[in-house]
N, CA, C, O and CB atoms as a CASP TS submission, in Angstrom:
PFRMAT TS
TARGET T0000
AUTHOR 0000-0000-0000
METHOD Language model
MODEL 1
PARENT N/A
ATOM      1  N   UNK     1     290.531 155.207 170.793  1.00  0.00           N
ATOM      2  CA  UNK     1     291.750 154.485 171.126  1.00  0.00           C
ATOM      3  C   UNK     1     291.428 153.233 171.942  1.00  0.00           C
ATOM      4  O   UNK     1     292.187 152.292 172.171  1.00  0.00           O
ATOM      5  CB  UNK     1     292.716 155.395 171.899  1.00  0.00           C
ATOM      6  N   UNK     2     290.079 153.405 172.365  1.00  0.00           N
ATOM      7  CA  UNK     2     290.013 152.788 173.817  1.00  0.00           C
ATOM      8  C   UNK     2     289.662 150.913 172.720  1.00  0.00           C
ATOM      9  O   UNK     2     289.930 149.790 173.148  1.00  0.00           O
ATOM     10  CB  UNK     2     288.184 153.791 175.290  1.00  0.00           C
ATOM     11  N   UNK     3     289.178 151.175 171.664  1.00  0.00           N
ATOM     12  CA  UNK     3     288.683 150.514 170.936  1.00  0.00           C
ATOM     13  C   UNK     3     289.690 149.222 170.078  1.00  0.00           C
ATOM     14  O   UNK     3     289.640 148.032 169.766  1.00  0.00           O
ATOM     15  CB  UNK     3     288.074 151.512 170.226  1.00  0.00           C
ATOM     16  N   UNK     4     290.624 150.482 169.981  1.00  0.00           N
ATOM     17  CA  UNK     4     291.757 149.846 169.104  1.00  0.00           C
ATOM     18  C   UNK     4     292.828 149.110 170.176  1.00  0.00           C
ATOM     19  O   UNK     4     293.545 148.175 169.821  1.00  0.00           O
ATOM     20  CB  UNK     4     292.593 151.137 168.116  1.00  0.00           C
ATOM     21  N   UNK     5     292.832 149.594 171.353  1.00  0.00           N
ATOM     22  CA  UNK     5     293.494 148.355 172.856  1.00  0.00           C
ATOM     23  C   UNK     5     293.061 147.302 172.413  1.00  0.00           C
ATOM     24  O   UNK     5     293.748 146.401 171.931  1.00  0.00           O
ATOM     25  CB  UNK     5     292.862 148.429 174.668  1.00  0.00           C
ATOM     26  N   UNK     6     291.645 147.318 172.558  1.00  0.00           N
ATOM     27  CA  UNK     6     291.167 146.073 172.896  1.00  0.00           C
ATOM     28  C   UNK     6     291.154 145.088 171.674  1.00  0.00           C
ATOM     29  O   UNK     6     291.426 143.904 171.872  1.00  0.00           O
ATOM     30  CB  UNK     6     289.823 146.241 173.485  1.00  0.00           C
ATOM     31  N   UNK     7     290.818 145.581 170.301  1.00  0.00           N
ATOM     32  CA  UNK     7     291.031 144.680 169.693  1.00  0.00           C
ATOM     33  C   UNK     7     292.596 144.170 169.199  1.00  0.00           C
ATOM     34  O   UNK     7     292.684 143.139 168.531  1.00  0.00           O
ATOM     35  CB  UNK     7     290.228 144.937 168.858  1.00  0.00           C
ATOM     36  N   UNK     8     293.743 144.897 169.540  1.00  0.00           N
ATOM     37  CA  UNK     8     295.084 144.208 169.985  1.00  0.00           C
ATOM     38  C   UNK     8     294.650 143.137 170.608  1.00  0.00           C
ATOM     39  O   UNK     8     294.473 142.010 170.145  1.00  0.00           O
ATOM     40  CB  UNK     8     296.052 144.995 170.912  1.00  0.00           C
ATOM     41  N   UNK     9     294.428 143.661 172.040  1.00  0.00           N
ATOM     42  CA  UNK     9     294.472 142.798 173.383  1.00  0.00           C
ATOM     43  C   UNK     9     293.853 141.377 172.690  1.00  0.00           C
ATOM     44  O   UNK     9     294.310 140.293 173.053  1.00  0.00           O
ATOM     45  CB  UNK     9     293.371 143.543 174.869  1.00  0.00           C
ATOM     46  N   UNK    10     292.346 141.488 171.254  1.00  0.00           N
ATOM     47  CA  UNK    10     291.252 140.103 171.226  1.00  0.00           C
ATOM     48  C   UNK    10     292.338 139.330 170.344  1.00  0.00           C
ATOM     49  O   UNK    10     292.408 138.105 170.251  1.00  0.00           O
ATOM     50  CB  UNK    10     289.345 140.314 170.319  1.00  0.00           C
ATOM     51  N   UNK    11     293.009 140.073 169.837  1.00  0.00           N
ATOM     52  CA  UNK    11     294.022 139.212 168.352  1.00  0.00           C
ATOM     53  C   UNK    11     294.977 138.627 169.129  1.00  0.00           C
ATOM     54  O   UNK    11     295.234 137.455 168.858  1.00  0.00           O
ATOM     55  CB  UNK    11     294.977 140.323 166.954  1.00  0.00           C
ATOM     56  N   UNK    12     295.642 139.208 170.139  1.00  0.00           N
ATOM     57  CA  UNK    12     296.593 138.542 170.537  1.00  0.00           C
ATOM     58  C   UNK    12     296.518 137.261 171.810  1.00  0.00           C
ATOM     59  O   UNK    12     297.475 136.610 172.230  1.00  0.00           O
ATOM     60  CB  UNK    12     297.372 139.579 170.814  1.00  0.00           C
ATOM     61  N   UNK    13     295.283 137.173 172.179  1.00  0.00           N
ATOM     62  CA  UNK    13     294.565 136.213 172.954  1.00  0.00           C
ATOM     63  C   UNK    13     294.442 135.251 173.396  1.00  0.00           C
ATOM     64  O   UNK    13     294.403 134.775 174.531  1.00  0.00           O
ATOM     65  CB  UNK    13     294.036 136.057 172.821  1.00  0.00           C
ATOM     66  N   UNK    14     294.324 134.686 171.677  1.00  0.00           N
ATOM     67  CA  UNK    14     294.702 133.018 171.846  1.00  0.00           C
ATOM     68  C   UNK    14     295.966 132.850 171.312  1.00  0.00           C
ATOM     69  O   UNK    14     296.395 131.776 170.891  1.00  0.00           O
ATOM     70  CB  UNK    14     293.699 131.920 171.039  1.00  0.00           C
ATOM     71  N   UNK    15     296.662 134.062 171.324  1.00  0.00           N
ATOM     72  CA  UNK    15     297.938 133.445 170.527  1.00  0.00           C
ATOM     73  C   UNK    15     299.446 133.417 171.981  1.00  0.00           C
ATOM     74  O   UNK    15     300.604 133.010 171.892  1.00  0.00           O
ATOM     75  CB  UNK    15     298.382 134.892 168.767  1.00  0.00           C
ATOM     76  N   UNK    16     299.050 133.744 172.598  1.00  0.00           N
ATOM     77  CA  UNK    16     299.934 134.001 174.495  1.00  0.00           C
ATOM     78  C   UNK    16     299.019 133.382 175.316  1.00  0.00           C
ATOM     79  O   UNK    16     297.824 133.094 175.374  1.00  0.00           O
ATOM     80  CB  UNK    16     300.124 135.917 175.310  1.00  0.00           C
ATOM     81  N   UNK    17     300.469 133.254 176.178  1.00  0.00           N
ATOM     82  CA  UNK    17     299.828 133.005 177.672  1.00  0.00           C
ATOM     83  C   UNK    17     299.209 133.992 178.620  1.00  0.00           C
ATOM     84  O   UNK    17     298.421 133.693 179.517  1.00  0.00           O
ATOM     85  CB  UNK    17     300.796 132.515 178.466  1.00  0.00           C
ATOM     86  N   UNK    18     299.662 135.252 178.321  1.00  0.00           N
ATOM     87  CA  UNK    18     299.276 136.261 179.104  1.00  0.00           C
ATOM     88  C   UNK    18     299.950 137.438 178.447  1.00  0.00           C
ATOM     89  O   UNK    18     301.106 137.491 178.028  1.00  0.00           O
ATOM     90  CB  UNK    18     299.616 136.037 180.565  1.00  0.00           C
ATOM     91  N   UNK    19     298.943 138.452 178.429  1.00  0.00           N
ATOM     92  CA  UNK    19     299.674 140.068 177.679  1.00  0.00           C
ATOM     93  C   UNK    19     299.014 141.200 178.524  1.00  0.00           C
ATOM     94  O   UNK    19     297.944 141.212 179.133  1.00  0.00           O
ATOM     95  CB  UNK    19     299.156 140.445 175.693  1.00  0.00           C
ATOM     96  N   UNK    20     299.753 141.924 178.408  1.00  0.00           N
ATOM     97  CA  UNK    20     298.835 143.621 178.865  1.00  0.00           C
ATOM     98  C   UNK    20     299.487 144.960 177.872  1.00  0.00           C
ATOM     99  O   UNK    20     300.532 144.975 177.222  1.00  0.00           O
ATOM    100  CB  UNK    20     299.300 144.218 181.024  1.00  0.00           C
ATOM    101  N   UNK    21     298.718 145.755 177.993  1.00  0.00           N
ATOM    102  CA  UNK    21     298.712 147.054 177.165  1.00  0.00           C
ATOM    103  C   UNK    21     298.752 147.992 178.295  1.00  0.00           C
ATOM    104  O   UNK    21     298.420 147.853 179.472  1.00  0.00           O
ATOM    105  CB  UNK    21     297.379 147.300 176.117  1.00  0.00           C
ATOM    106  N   UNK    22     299.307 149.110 177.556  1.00  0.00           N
ATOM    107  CA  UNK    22     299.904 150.610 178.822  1.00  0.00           C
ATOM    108  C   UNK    22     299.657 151.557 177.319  1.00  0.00           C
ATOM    109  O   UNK    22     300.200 151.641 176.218  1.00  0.00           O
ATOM    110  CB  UNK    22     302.389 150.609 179.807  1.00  0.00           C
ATOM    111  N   UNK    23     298.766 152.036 177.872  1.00  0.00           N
ATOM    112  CA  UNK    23     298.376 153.420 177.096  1.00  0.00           C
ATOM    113  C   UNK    23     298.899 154.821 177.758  1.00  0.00           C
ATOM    114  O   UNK    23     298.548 155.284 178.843  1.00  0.00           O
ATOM    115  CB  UNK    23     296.704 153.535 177.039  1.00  0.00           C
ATOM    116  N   UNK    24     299.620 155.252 177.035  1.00  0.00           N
ATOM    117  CA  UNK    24     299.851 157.207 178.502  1.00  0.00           C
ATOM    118  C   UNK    24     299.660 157.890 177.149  1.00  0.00           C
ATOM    119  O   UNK    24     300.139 157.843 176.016  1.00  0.00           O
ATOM    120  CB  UNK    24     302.211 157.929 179.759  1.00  0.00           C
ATOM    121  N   UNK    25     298.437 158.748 178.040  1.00  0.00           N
ATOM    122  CA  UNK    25     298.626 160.187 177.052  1.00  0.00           C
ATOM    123  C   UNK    25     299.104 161.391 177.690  1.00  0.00           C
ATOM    124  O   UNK    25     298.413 161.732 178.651  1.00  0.00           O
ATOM    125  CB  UNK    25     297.247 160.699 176.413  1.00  0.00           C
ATOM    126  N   UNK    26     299.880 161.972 177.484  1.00  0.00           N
ATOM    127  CA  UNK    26     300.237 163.339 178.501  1.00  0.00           C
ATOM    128  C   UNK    26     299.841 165.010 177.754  1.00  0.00           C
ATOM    129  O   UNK    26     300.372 165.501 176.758  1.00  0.00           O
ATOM    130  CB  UNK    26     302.240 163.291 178.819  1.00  0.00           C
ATOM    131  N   UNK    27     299.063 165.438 178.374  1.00  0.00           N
ATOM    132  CA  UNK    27     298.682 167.059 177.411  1.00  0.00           C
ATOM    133  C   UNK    27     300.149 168.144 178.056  1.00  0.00           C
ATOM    134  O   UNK    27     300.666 168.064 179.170  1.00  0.00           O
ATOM    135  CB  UNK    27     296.454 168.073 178.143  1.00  0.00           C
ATOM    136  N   UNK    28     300.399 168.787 177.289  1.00  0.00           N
ATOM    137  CA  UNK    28     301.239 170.227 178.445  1.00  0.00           C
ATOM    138  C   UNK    28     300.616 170.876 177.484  1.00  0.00           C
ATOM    139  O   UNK    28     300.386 170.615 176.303  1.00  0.00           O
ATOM    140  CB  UNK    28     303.295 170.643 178.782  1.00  0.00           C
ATOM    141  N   UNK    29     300.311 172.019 178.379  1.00  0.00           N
ATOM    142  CA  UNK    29     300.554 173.811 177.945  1.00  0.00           C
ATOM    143  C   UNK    29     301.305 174.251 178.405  1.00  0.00           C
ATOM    144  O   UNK    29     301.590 174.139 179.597  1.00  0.00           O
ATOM    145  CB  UNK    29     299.696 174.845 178.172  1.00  0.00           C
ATOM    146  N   UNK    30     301.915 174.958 177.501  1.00  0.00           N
ATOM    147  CA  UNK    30     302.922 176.086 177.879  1.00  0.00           C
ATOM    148  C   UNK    30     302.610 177.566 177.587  1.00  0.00           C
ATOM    149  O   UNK    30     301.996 177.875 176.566  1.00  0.00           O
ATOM    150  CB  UNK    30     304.181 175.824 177.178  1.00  0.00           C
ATOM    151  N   UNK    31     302.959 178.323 178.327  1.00  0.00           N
ATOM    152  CA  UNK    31     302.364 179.795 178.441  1.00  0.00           C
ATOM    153  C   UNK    31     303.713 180.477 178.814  1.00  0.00           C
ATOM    154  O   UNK    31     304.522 179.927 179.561  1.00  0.00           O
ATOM    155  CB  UNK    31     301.021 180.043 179.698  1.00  0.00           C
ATOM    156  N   UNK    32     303.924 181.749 178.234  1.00  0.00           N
ATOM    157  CA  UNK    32     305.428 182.441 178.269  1.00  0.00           C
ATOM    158  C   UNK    32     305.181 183.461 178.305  1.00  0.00           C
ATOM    159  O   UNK    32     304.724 183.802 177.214  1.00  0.00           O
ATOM    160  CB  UNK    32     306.421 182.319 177.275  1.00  0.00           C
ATOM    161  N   UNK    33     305.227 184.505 179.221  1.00  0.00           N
ATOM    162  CA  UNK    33     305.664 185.513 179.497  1.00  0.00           C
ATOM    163  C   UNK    33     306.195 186.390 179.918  1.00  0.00           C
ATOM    164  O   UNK    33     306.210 186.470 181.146  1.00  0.00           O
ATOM    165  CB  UNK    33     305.519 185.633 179.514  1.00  0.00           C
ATOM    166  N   UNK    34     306.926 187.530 179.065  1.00  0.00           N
ATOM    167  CA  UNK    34     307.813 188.235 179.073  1.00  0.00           C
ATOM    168  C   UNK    34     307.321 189.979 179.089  1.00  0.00           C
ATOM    169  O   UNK    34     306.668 190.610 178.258  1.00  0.00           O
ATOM    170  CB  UNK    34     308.585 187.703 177.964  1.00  0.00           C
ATOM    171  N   UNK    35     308.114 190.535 180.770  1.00  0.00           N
ATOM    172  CA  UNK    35     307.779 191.685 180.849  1.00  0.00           C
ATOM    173  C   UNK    35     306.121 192.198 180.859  1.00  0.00           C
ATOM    174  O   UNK    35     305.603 193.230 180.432  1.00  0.00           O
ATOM    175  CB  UNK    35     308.501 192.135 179.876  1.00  0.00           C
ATOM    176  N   UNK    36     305.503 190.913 181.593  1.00  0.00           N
ATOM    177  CA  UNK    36     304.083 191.015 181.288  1.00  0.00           C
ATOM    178  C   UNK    36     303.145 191.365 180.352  1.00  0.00           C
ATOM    179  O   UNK    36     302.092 191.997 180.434  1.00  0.00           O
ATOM    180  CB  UNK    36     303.777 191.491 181.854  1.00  0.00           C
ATOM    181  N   UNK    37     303.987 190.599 179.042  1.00  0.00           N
ATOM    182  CA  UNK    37     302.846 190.755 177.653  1.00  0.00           C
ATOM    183  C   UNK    37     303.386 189.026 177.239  1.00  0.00           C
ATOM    184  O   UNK    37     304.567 188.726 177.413  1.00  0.00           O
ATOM    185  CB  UNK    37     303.345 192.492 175.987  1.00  0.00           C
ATOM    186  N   UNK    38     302.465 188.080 176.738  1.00  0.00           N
ATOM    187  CA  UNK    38     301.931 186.711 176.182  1.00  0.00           C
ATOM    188  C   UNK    38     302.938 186.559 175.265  1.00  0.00           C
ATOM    189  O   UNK    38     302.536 187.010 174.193  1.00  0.00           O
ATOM    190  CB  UNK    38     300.400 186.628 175.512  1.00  0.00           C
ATOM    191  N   UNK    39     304.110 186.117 175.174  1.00  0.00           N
ATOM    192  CA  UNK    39     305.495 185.602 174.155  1.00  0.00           C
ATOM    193  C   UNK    39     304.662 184.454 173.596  1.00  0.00           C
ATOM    194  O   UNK    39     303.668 184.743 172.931  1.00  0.00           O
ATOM    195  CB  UNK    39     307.245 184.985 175.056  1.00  0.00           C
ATOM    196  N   UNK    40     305.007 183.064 173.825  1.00  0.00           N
ATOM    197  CA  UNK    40     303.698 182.079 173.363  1.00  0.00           C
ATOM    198  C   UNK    40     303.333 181.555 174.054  1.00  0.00           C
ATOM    199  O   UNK    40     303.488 181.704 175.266  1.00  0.00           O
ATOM    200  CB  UNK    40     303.689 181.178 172.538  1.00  0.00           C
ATOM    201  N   UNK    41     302.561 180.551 173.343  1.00  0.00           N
ATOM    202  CA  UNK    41     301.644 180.036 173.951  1.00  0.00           C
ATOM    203  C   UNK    41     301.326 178.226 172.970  1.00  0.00           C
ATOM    204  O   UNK    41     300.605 177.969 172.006  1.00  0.00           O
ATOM    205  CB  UNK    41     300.360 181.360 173.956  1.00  0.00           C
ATOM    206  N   UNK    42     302.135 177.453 173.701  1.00  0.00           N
ATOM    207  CA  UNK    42     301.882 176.101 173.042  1.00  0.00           C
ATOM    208  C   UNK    42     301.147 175.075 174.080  1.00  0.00           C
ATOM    209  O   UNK    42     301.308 175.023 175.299  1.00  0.00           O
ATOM    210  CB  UNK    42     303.348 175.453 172.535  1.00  0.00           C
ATOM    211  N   UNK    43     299.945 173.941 172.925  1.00  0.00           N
ATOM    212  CA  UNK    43     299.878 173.152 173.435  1.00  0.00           C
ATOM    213  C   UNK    43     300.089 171.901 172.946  1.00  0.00           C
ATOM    214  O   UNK    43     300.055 171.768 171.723  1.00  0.00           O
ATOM    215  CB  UNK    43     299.129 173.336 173.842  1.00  0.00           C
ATOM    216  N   UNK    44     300.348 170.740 173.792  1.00  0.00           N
ATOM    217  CA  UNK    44     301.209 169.904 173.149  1.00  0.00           C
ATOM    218  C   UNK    44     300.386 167.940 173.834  1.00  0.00           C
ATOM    219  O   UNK    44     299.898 167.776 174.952  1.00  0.00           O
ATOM    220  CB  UNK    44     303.212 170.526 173.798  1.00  0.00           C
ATOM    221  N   UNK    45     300.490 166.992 172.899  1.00  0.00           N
ATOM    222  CA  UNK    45     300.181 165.922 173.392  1.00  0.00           C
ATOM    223  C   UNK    45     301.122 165.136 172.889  1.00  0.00           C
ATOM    224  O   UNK    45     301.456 164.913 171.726  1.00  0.00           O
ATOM    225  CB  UNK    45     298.957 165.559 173.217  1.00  0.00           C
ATOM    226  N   UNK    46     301.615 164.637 174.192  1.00  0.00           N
ATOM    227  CA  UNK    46     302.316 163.079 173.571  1.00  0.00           C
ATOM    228  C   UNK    46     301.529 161.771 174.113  1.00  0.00           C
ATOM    229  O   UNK    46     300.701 161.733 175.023  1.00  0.00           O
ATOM    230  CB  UNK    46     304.105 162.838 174.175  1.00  0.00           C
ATOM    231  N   UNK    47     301.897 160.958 173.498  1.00  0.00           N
ATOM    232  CA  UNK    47     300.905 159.733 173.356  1.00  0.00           C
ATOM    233  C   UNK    47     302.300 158.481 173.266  1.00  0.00           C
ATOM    234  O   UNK    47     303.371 158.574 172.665  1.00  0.00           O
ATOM    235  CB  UNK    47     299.626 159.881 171.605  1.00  0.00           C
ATOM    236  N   UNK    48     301.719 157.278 174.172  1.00  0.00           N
ATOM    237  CA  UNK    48     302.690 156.128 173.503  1.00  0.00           C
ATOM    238  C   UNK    48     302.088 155.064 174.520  1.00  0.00           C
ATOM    239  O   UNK    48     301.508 155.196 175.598  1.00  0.00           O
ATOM    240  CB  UNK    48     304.664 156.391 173.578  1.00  0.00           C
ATOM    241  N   UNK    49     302.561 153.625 173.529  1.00  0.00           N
ATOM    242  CA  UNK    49     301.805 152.442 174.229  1.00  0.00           C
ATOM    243  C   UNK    49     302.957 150.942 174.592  1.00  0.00           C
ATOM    244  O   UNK    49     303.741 150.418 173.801  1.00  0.00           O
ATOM    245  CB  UNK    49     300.392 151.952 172.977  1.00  0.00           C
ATOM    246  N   UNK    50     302.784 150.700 175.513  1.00  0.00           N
ATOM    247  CA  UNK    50     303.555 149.556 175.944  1.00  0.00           C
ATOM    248  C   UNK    50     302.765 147.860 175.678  1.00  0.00           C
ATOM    249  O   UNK    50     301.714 147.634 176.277  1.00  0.00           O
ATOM    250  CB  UNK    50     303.819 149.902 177.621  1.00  0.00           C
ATOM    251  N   UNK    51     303.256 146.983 174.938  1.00  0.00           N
ATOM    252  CA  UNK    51     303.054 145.627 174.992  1.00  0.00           C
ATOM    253  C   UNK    51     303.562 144.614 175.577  1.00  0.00           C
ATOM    254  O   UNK    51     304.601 144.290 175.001  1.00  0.00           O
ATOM    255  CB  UNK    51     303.094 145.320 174.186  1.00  0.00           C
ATOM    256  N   UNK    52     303.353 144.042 176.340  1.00  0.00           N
ATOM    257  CA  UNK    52     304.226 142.826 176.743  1.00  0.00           C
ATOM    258  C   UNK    52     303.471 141.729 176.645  1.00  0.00           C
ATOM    259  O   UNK    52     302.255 141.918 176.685  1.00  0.00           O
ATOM    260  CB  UNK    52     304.804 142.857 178.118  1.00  0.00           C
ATOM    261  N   UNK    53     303.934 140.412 176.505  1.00  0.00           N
ATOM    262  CA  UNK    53     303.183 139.369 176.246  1.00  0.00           C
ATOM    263  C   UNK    53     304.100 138.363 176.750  1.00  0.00           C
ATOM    264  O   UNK    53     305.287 138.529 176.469  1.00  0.00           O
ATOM    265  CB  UNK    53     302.719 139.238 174.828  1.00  0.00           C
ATOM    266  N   UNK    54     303.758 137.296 177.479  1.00  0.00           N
ATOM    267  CA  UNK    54     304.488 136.280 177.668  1.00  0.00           C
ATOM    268  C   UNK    54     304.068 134.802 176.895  1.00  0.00           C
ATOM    269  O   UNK    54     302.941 134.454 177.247  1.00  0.00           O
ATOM    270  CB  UNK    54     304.509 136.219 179.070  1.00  0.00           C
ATOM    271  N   UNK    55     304.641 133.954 176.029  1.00  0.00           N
ATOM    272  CA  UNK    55     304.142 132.980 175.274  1.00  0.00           C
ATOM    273  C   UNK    55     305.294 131.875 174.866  1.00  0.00           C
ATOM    274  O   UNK    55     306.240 132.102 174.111  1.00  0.00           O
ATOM    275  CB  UNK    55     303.490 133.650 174.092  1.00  0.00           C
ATOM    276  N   UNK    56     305.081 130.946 175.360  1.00  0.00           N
ATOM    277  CA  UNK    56     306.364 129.540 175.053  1.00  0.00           C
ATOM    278  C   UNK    56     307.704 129.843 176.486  1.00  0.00           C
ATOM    279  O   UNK    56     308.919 129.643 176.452  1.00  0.00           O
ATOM    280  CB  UNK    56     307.488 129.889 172.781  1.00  0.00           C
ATOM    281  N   UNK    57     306.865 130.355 177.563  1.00  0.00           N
ATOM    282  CA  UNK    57     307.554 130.681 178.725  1.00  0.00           C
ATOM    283  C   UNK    57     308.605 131.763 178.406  1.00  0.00           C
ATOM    284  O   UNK    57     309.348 131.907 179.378  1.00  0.00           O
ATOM    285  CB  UNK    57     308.171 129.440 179.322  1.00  0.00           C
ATOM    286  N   UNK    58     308.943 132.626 177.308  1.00  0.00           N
ATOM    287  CA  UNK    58     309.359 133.676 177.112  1.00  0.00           C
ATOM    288  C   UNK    58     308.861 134.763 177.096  1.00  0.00           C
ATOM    289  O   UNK    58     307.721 134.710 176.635  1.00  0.00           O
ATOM    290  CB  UNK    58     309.750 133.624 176.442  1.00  0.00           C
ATOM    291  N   UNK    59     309.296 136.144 177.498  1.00  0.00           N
ATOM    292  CA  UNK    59     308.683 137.647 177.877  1.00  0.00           C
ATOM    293  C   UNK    59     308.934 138.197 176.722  1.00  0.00           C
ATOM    294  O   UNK    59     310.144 138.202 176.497  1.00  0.00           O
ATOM    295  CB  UNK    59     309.333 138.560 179.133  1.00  0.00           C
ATOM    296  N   UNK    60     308.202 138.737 175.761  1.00  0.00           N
ATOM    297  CA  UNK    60     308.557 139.795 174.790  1.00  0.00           C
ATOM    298  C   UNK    60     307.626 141.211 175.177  1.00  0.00           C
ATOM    299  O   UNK    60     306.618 141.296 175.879  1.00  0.00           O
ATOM    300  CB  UNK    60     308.222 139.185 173.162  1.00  0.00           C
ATOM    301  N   UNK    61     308.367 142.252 174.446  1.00  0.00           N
ATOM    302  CA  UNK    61     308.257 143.758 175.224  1.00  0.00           C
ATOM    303  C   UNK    61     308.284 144.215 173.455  1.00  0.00           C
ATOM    304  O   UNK    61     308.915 143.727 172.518  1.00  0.00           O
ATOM    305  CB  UNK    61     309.939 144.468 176.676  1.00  0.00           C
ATOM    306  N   UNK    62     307.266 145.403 173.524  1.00  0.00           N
ATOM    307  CA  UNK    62     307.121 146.290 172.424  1.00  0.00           C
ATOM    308  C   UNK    62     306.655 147.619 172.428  1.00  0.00           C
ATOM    309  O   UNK    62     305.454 147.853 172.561  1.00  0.00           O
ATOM    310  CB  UNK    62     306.435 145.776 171.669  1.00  0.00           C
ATOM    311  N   UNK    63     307.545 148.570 172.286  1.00  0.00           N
ATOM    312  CA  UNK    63     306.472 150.126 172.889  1.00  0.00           C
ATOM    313  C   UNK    63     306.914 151.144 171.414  1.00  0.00           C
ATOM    314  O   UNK    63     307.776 150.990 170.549  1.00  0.00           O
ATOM    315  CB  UNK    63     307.319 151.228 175.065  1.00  0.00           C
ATOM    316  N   UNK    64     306.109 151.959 171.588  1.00  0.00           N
ATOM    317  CA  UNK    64     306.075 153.105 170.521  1.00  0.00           C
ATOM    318  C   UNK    64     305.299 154.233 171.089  1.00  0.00           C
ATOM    319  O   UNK    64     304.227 154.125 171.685  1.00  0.00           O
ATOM    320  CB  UNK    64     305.393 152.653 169.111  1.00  0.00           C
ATOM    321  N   UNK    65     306.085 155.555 170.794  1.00  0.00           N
ATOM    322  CA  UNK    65     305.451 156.541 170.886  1.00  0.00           C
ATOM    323  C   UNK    65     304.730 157.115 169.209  1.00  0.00           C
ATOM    324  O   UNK    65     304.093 158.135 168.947  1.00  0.00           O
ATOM    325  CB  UNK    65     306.475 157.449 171.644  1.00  0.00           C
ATOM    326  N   UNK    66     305.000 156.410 168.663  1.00  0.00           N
ATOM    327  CA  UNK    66     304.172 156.997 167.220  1.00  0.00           C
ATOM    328  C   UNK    66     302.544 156.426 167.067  1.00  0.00           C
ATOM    329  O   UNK    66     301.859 156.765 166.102  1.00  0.00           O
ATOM    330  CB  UNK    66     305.115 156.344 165.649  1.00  0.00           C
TER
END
């Protein structure tokens, strides 16, 4: 991932005045139990990335969790 930031960050470069990237990954486990025997048991990642770029003295903003 760390790879694919940066070559955003090289493409968009000369094309702004200034940009940054926000990567969050978050893990949960979840563990459930009932009457002291293991109901389930999930684990889970969400992932999503923030863009902003400022260029022609205007702020544009772009995020996705997919």
């Amino acid at each position: 991932m760390k790879d694919k930031l940066k070559n955003i960050l090289d493409w968009l470069e000369p094309k702004v005045s200034y940009a940054d990237l926000r990567f969050v990954q978050t893990e949960k486990e979840n563990i459930d139990v009932e009457n002291g025997i293991l109901s389930s048991y999930n684990v889970s990642t969400d992932r999503g990335i923030g863009i902003r770029v400022l260029t022609d003295g205007a702020w544009g903003f772009a995020a996705s969790n997919n």
